[in-house]
N, C-alpha and C positions, 0 to 999 in steps of 0.2 A: 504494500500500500504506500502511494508516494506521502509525502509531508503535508500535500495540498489538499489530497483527501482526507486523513486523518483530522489536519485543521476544520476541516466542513463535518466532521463527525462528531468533534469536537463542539462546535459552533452550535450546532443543533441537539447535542446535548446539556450544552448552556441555556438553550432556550426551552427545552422542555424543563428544568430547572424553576427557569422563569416561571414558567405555565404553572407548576408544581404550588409556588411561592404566594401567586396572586399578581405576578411583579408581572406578566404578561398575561394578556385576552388570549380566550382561544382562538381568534381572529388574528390577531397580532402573530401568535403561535405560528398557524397554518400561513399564514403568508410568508413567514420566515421561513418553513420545512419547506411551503412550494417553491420558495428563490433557489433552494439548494442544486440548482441544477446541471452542476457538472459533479456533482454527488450521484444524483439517479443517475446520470448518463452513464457512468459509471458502473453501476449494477442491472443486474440482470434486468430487463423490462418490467416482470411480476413485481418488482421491488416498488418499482412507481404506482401501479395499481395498488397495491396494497397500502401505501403511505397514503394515496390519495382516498381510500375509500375511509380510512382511522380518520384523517383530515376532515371530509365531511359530515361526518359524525362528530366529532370534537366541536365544529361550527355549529352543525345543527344543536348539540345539547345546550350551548351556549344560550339559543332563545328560552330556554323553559327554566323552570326551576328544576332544581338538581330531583327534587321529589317525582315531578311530573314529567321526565324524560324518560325514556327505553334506554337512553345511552349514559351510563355513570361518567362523569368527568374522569372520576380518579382510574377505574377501569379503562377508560380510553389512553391516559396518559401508562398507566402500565403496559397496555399494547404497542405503544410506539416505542417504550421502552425496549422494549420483546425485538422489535423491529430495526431499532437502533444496534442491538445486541448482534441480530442475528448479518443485519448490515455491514458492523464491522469486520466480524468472523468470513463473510465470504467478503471481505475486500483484501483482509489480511490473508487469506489462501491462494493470492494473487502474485 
């Protein structure tokens, strides 16, 4: 994995942090994971679908209260975690 990726894996682990904290919106969030784009380009295709579909869910639970969503905040942000994880693992097999 070059330094450049690592950085951007880095980057967007600081921001899901953020999200974690209160200190970013799940909007704020997902517009930072979608900038990541020579991150996805990077990975497999499935990697962007799948970030993008946590990403839309994360946006959408952001309108309701956390009670009256089908999608948990915290549960979402642990998925990207998952994602973030499994992200580095197949960059670092690289």
């Amino acid at each position: 994995m070059t330094q450049d990726l690592r950085d951007r894996l880095g980057a967007l682990q600081q921001a899901l942090a953020g999200l974690r904290s209160g200190a970013l919106s799940p909007h704020a969030f997902s517009a930072a994971a979608r900038g990541e784009t020579a991150l996805l380009a990077a990975l497999p295709p499935r990697y962007a679908e799948v970030l993008n579909g946590l990403l839309d869910r994360l946006e959408s639970s952001a309108l309701f209260a956390e009670e009256s969503c089908s999608f948990s905040q915290s549960d979402l942000a642990d998925s990207v975690q998952l994602w973030i994880d499994k992200a580095g693992a197949v960059l670092a097999a690289r």
